[in-house]
C-alpha positions in Angstrom: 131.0 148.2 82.2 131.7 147.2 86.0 129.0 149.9 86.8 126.2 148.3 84.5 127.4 145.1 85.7 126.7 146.6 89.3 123.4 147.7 88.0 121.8 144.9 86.7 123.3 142.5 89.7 121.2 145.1 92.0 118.3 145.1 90.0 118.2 141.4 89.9 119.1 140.8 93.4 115.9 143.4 94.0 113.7 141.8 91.6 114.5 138.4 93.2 113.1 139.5 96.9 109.9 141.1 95.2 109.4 138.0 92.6 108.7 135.2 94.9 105.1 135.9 95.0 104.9 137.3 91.5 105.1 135.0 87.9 105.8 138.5 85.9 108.6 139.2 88.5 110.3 135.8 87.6 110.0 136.4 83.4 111.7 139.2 84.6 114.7 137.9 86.4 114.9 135.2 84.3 115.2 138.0 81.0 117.6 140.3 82.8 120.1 136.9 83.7 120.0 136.2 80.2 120.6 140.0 79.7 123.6 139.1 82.1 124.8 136.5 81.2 125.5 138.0 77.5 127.4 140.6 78.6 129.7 138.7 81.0 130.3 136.5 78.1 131.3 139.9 76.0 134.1 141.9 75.4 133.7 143.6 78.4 137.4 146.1 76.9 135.2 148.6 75.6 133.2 151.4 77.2 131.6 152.8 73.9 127.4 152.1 73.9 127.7 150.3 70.8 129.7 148.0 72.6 127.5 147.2 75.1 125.0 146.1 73.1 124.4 142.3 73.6 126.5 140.3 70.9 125.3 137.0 70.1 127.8 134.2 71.0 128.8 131.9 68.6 129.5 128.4 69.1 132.7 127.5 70.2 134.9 125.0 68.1 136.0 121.5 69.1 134.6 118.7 71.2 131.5 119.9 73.9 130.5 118.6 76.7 126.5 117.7 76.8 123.9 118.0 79.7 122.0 114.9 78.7 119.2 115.2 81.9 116.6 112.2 83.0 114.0 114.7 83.3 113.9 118.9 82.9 110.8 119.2 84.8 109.3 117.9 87.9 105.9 118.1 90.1 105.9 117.6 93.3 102.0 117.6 92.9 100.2 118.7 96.3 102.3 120.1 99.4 101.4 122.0 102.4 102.6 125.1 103.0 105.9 125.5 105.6 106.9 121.8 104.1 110.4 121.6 102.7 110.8 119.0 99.5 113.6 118.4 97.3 114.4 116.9 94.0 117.5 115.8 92.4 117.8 116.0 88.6 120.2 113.5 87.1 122.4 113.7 83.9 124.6 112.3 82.3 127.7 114.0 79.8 126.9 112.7 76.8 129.3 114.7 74.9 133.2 114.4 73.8 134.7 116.8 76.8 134.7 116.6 80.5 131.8 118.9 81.9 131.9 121.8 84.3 128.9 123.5 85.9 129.8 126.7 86.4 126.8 127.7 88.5 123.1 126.8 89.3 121.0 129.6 90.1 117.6 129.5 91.3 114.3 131.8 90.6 113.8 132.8 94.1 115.4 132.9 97.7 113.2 130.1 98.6 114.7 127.8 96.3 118.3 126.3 97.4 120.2 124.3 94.7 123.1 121.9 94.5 125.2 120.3 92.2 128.4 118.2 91.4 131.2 120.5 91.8 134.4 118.4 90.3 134.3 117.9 86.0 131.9 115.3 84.8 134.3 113.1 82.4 132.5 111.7 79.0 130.0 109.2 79.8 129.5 110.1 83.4 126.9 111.4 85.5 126.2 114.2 88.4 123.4 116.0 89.6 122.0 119.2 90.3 119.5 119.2 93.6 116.7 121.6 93.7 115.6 122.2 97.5 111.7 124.2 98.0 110.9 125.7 101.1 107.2 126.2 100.8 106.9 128.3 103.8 104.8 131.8 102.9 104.1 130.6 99.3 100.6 129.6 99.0 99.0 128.5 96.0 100.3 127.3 92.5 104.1 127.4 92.3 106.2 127.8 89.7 110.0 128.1 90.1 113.3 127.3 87.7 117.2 126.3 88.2 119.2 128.6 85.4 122.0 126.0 85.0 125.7 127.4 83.3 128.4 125.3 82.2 131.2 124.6 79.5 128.2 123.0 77.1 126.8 124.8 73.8 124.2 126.3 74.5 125.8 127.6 77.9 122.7 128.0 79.8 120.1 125.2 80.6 116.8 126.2 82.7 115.3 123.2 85.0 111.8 123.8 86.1 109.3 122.4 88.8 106.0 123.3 90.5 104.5 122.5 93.3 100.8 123.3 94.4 100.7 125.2 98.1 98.2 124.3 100.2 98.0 127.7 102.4 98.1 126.7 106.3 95.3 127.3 108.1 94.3 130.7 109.6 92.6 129.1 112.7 95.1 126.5 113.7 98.1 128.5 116.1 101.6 128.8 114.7 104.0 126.5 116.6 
């Protein structure tokens, strides 16, 4: 299992170089950390290839945290290419359990994220910050925040875009 584990961490991290520039490339990643993210959430005690087939997970019992965000998606409309912009998404745990983000994992190198780190009690809030860095991405961007925590489902996706305008050819690099 540690060897297909292995595996798929290298053909993501491989895919993930390639897919800046590349919207099949992202459908990709985004397929194979689902892929992932099934199998780390397996029984991971067997080495049979029955076994590692992926198992749908069932909902675990008792009181959930819930991701209850502002806004999912964002536009940060028109940008020039080589500019750096940022957007925080807020939320709020509107479920019964304090919540835990596990991880925030972005699309593509050129995306940085951040989140709250420390458990969310019930009713309160935290973030997760999606930084862009435009640079070498002209044209019509489209890029998402794969989001894990302790809330059913595990996995929520954030999304933005951004349109690129590609610097000019004739003006000198500084």
């Amino acid at each position: 299992m540690k060897i297909l584990f292995r595996l798929v961490m290298s053909l993501m991290l491989v895919a993930a170089m390639v897919s800046c520039r590349d919207r099949d490339a992202e459908k990709r990643i985004a397929e194979l950390e689902g892929r992932l993210s099934q199998l780390e959430g397996g029984n991971t005690a067997t080495a049979s290839p029955e076994a590692a087939a992926p198992v749908a997970e069932e909902k675990p019992e008792g009181p959930l945290p819930v991701l209850g965000f502002e806004k999912m998606e964002h536009d940060f409309g028109t940008i020039k290419e080589g500019q750096k912009v940022a957007y925080t998404y807020k939320f709020k745990n509107t479920g019964e359990a304090p919540l835990i983000i596990q991880n925030a994992q972005p699309s593509c190198g050129c995306t940085v994220p951040d989140w709250t780190k420390e458990p969310i009690p019930v009713g309160g809030e935290g973030f997760v910050k999606a930084e862009f860095d435009s640079e070498g991405k002209p044209n019509i961007q489209n890029k998402t925040i794969t989001v894990t925590a302790n809330t059913w489902p595990k996995v929520t996706t954030l999304r933005f875009k951004a349109m690129v305008l590609p610097k000019d050819p004739a003006t000198p690099a500084n």
